[in-house]
C-alpha positions in Angstrom: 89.4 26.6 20.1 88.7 28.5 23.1 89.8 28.7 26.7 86.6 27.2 27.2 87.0 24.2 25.5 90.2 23.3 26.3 89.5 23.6 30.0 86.5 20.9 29.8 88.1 18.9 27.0 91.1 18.5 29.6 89.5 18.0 32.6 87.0 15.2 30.9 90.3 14.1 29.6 92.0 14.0 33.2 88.6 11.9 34.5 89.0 9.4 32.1 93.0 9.1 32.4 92.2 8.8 36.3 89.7 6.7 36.1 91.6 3.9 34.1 94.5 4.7 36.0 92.9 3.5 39.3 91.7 0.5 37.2 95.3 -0.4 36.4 96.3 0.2 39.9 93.8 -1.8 41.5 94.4 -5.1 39.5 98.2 -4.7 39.6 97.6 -4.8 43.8 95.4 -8.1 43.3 97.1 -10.1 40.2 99.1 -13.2 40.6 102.1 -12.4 38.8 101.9 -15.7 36.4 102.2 -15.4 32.5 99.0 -17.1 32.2 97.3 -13.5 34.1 99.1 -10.8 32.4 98.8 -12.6 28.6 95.2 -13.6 29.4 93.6 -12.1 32.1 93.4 -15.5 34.0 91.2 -16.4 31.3 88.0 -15.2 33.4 85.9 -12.7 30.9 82.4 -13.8 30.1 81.8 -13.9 26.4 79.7 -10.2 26.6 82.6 -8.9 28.5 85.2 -9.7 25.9 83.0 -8.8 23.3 82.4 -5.5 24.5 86.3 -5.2 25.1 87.2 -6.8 21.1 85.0 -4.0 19.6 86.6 -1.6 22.5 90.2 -2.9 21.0 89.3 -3.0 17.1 87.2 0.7 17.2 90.5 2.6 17.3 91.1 6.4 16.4 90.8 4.8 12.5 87.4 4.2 13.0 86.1 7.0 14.9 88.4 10.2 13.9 89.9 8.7 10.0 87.2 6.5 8.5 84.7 9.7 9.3 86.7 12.0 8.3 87.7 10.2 4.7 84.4 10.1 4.0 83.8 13.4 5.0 86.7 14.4 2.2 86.2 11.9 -0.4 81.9 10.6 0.2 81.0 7.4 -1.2 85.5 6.3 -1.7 85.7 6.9 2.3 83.0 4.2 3.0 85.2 1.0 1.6 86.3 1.6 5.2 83.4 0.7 7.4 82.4 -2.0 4.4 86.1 -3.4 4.7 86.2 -3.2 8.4 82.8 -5.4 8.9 83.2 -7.3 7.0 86.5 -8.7 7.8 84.6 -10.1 11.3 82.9 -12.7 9.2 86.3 -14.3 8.2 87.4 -14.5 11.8 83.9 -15.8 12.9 83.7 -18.6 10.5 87.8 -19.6 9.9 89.9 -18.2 13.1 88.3 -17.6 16.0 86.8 -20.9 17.5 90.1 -22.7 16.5 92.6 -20.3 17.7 91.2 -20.6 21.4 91.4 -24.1 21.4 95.3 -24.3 19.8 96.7 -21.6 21.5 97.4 -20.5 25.0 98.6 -16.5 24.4 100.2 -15.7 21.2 100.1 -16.8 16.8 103.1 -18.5 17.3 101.3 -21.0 19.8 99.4 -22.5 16.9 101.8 -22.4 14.4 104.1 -23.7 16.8 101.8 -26.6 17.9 102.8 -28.7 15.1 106.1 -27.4 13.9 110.0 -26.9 14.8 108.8 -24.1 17.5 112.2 -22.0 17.7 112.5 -21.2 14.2 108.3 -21.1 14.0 108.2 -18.6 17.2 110.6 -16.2 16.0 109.3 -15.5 12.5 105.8 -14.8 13.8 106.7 -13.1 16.5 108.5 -10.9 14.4 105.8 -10.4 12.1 103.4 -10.2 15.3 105.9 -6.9 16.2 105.7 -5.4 12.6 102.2 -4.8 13.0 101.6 -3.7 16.0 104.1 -1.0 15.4 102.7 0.0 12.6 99.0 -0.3 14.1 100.4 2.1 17.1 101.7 4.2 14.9 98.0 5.2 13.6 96.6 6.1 17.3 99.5 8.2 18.2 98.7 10.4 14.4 95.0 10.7 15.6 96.0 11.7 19.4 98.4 14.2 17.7 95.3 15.8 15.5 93.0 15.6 18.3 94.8 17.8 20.5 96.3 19.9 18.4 92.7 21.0 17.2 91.9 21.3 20.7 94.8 23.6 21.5 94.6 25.8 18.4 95.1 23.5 15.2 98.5 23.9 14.1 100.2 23.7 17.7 103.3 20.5 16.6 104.5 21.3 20.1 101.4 20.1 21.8 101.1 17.5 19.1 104.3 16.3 19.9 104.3 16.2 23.3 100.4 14.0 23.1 102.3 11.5 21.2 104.8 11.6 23.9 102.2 11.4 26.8 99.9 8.5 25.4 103.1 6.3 24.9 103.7 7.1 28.4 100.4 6.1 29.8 100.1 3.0 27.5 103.2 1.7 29.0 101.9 2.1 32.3 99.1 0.6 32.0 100.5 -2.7 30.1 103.3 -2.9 32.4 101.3 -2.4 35.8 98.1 -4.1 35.0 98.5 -6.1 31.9 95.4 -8.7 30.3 92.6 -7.7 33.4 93.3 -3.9 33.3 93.8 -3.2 29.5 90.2 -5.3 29.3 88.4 -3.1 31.8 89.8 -0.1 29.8 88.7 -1.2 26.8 85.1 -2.2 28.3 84.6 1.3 29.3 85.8 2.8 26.1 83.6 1.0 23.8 80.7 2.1 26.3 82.2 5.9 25.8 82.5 5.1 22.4 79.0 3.5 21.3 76.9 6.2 23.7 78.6 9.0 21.8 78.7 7.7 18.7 74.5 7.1 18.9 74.3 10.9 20.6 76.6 12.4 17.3 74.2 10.1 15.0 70.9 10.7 16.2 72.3 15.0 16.0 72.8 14.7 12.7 69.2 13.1 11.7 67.4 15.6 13.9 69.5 18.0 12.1 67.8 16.9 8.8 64.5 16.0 10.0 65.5 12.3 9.3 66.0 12.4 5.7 68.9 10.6 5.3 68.5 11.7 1.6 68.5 15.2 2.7 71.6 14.6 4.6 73.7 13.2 1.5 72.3 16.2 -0.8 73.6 18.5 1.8 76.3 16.7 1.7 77.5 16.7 -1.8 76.5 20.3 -2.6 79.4 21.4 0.7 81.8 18.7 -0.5 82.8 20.7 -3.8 82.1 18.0 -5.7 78.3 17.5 -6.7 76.9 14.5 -7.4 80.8 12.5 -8.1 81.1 12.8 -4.1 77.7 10.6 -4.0 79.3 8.1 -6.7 83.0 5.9 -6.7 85.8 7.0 -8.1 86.7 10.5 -6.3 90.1 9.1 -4.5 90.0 5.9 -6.0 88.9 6.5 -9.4 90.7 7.8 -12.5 94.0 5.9 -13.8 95.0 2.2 -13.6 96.8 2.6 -10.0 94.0 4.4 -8.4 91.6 1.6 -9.3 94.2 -1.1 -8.0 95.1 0.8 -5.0 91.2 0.7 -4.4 91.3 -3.6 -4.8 94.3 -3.5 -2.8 93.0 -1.9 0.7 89.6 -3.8 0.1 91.4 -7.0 0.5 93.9 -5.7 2.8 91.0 -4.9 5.2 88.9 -7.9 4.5 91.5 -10.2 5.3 94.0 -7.8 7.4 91.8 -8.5 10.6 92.2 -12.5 11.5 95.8 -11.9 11.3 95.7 -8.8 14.0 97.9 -10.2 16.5 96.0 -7.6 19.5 92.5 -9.2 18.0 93.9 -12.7 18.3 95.1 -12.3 21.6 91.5 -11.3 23.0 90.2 -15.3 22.2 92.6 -16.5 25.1 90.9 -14.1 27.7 87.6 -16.4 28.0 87.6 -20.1 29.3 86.6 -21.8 26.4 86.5 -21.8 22.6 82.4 -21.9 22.6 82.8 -18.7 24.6 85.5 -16.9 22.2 82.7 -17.8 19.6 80.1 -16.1 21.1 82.3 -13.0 22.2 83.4 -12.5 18.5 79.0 -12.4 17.8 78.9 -10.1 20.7 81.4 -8.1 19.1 80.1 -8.0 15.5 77.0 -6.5 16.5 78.4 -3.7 18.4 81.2 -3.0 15.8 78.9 -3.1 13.0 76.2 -0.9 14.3 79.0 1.5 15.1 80.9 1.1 11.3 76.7 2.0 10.3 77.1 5.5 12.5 80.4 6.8 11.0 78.7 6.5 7.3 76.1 9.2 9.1 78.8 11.1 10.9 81.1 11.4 7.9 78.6 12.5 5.2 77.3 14.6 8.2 80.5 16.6 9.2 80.6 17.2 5.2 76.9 18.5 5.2 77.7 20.8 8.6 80.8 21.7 8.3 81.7 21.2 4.6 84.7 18.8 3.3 86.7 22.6 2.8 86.3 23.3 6.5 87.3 19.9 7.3 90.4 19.8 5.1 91.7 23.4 6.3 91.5 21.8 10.1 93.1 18.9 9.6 94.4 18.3 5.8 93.4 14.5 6.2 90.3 14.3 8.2 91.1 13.0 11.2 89.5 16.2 13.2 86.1 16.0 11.1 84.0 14.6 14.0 85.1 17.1 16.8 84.8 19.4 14.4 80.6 18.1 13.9 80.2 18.2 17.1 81.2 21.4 17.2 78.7 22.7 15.1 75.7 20.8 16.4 76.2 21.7 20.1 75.2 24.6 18.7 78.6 26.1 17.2 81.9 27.6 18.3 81.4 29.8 21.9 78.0 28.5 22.6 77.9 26.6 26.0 76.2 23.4 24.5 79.1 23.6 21.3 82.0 23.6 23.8 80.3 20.6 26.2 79.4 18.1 23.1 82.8 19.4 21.3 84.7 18.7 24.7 83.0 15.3 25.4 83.4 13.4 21.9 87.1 14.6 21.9 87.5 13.3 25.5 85.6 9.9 23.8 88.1 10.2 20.8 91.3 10.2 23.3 89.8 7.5 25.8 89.3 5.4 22.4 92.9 6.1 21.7 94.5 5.1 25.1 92.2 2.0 25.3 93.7 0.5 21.9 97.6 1.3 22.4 97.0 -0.7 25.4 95.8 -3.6 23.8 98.2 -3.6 20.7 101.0 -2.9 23.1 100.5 -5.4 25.2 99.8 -8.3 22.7 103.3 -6.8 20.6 105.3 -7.1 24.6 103.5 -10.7 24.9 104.8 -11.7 20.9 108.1 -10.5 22.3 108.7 -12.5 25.4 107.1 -15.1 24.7 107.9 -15.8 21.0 111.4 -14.1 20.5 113.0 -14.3 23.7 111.5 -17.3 25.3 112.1 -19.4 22.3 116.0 -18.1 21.8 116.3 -19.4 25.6 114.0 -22.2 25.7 117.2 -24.9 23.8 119.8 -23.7 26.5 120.2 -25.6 29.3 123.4 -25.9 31.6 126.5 -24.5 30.8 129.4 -26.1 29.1 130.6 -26.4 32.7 127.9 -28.0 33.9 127.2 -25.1 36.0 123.6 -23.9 36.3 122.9 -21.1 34.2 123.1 -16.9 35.5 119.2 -16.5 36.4 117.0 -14.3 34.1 114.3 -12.4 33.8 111.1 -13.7 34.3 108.9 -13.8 31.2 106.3 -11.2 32.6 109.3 -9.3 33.4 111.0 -9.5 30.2 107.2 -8.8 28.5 107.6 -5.7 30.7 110.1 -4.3 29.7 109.2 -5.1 25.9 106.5 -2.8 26.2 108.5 0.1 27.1 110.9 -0.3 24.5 108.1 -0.8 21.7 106.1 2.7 23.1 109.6 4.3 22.3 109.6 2.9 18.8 105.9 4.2 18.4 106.3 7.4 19.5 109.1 8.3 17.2 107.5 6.9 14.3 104.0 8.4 15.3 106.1 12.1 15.4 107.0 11.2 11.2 103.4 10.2 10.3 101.8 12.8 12.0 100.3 14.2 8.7 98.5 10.9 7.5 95.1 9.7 8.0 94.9 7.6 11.0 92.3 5.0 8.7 94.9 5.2 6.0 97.8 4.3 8.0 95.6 1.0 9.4 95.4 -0.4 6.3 98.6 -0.6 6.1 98.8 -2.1 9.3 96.4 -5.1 8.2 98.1 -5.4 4.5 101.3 -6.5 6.0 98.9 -8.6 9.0 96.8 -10.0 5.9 100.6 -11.0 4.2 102.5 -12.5 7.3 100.2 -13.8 9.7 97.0 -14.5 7.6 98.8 -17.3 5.3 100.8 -18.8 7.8 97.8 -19.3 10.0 95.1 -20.7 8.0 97.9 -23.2 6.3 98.4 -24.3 10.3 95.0 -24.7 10.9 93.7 -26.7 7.4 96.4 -27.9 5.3 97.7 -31.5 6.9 100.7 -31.3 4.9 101.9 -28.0 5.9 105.7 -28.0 6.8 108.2 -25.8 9.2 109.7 -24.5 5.6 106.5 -23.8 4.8 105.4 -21.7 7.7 108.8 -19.7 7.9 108.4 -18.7 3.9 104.7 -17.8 4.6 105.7 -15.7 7.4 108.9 -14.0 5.7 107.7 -14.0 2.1 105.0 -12.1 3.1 106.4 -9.6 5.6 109.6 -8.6 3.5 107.2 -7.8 0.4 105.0 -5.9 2.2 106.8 -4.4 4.6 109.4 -2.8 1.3 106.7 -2.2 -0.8 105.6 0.2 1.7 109.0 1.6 2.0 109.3 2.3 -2.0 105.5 3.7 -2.0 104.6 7.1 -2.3 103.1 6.6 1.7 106.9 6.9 2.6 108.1 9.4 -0.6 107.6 11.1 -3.5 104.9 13.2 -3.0 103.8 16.0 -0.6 101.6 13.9 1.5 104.8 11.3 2.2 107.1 10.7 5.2 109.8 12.6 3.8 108.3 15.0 1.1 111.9 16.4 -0.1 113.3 12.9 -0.7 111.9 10.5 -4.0 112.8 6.6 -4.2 109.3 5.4 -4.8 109.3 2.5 -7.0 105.9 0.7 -6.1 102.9 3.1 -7.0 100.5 1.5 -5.0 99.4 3.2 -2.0 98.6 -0.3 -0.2 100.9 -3.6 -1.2 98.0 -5.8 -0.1 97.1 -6.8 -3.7 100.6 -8.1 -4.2 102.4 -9.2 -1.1 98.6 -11.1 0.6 99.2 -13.0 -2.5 103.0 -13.4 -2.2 102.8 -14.7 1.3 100.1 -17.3 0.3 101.9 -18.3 -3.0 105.9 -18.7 -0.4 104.4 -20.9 1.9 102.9 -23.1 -0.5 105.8 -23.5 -2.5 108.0 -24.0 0.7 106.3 -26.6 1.8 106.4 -28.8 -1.3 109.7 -28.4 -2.1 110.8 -29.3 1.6 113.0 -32.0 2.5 111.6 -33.1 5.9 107.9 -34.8 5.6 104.7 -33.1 8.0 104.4 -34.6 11.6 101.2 -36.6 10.8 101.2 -37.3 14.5 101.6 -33.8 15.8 99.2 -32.2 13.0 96.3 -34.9 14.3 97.2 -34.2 17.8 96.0 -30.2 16.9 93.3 -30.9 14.3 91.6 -33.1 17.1 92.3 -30.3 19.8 91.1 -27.5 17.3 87.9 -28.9 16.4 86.9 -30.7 19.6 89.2 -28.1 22.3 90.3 -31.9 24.0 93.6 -30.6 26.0 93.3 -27.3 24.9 94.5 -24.6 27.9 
């Protein structure tokens, strides 16, 4: 790239990076301090507010920089996707959200802990809470790391290094200093950024082909290298038996991954009532869906404009197919309109980044503090002496202080995976969220006889499985495309271990429950059925 566009690309950058920073600053001069602020933002968003800031937290770099750019490698394969991530919105508008606001107060544990022995509840999903926001940060960092790098030259690992280093920096800062009201405001002005550029990009591309959308996918498959197949399934996931179930395997994992999201969860909390968190999640489908429509464009159109050979040489799995679009329809590399619209949607593609670290970062510290190490302190009371106990941390504090420590863990792992697909790496991400948390929460929410047993098998039995499954895939070796490409101890050759540990989790906490010793509260179960359909005594 040229001087040019790095210097604009950096100083729109810097804007944005100011601009949220004075956000953060502001609200961490006028917050209260209580848990009840930083979890939930004081519970004061409007339903259009957090919608806008649900679809500003769930359109990550996967969305914009890896679902565009798969398709823009692989055509009609890349599209499961944007169909996989819509459609998951229906299961949390008709099963989760609604009954989530009214049972919890911040966190998953809170309604699996509403009618269960809540230490041993609290720590498992916690746990599995933290397992997937790592892995879900792990993705952003990857796409920051590509975005850069393009910008400063393509191949630069120093620079792509150091952006990994930088947003888990900034993310940290702005959970730690601003919590639930600034990472909301962030996200609010992202998924403005976000939808404005994505409808400039979209309408480009159709002027580009006089509005013939069938022009466009022609155009399309005659760049891609691969004729009509590029138009038709089977390209990445078609061929043998394990391509085919690695296919079933991320559709489900994406279908169901979302309602156990613990960053998407945490966003029903930030409005007063559970009619609101309804009507932010219908908020939120429409924006997020008519966005998922303009990646299908922008994908087939960075293959049509750019070609899927241009696209791979850049970046070898995508994730730079939209600067690269942009690029080419400012009017192409050196031109003054190629270098603005180039510098603009990569300054929209880091903004998008920043704004969703924050939010999975801060609902990973919150699963920390106050699911692991409130509930570990929560049974101690005096000591054996009689003595008042040493004072502690404050649970803000301690959620603090989680956040740094998780950024670190991020950051090292994003350095690893810095040759994946950013969409790739979220499906993993919401197979083991579709494993752990899915089960455990829909058995807590509709099955009366559900038992502490129960929940802690439907937590564990489906993190472990997916969670090693992923280890012993050829994502982490085996293969030129892994984690470590000189070692091999793949055993699982699924890509995605949705199709067997979603089931697994499921299958653990059903048969935990019925072979446990101790009966189901009756009382405490009708206490939260009544409070989950009617919100009576809900926060």
């Amino acid at each position: 790239m040229s001087g040019d566009h790095q210097a604009l690309a950096l100083v729109l950058f810097s804007a944005f990076v100011a601009v949220t920073l004075g956000i953060t600053t502001w609200v961490s001069r006028n917050r209260r301090g209580s848990a009840e602020e930083f979890y939930a933002g004081g519970r004061l968003f409007s339903p259009m507010e957090n919608g806008f800031a649900i679809a500003g937290d769930y359109m990550s770099a996967a969305s914009f920089l890896g679902i565009s750019g798969l398709i823009a490698l692989f055509g009609y394969d890349g599209m499961l996707y944007s169909v996989g991530f819509l459609v998951a919105w229906l299961v949390v508008l008709l099963l989760v959200a609604e009954l989530v606001r009214n049972c919890g107060r911040f966190t998953l544990a809170d309604v699996v802990a509403s009618r269960m022995s809540e230490r041993r509840v609290r720590i498992a999903s916690g746990t599995s809470s933290v397992a997937v926001s790592v892995l879900y940060l792990v993705a952003q960092m990857v796409g920051a790391g590509s975005l850069v790098a393009l910008l400063l030259g393509g191949s630069s690992e120093a620079a792509r290094s150091w952006t990994v280093v930088g947003v888990g920096a900034l993310m940290v800062i702005y959970v730690s200093m601003g919590g639930m009201r600034a990472t909301t405001w962030i996200q609010i002005v992202k998924a403005v950024l976000l939808m404005a550029g994505a409808i400039a990009m979209t309408v480009l591309v159709l002027v580009r082909f006089g509005g013939d959308v069938g022009q466009l996918l022609t155009s399309a498959a005659e760049r891609s290298g691969h004729g009509k197949d590029f138009l038709a399934p089977g390209l990445k996931y078609g061929g043998d038996w394990t391509a085919r179930l690695d296919f079933i395997s991320l559709g489900v994992a994406l279908v169901l991954g979302t309602a156990g999201l613990p960053h998407i969860l945490s966003r029903f909390y930030t409005v007063p009532t559970a009619r609101a968190a309804r009507r932010s999640v219908v908020w939120s489908i429409g924006l997020i869906g008519s966005f998922y429509l303009m990646t299908i464009v922008l994908g087939f159109g960075a293959a049509a404009v750019v070609g899927t050979d241009e696209v791979r040489a850049s970046n070898a799995a995508g994730n730079t197919a939209v600067p690269l679009l942009a690029l080419d329809l400012g009017g192409g590399a050196g031109s003054t309109g190629g270098t603005v619209l180039f510098a603009v949607v990569a300054a929209i593609a880091f903004a998008t980044i920043l704004a969703v670290v924050a939010g999975i970062t801060l609902a990973s510290s919150a699963s920390v503090a106050h699911d692991l190490v409130a509930s570990l302190r929560r049974d101690r009371g005096r000591s054996r002496d009689g003595r008042p106990p040493r004072r502690r941390l404050g649970e803000v504090a301690v959620a603090r202080l989680a956040a740094v420590g998780i950024g670190a863990v991020a950051i090292g792992l994003g350095l690893l995976a810095r040759d994946l697909n950013v969409a790739f790496l979220v499906g993993l991400a919401f197979a083991v969220a579709a494993s752990a948390n899915l089960p455990v929460l829909l058995y807590s929410l509709f099955w009366r006889g559900f038992t502490t047993r129960g929940a802690l098998w439907s937590v564990y039995g489906g993190l472990v499985p997916a969670v090693l499954l992923v280890v012993l895939s050829p994502v982490v070796s085996g293969s030129e495309q892994s984690l470590f490409p000189g070692v091999d101890f793949q055993l699982f050759p699924l890509e995605n271990p949705g199709l067997v540990s979603i089931p697994l989790g499921f299958l653990a906490g059903w048969i935990g429950t019925v072979t446990s010793p101790e009966p189901p509260d009756e009382a405490r179960h009708a206490e939260t059925e009544v409070r989950a359909l009617t919100g009576a005594g809900a926060v």
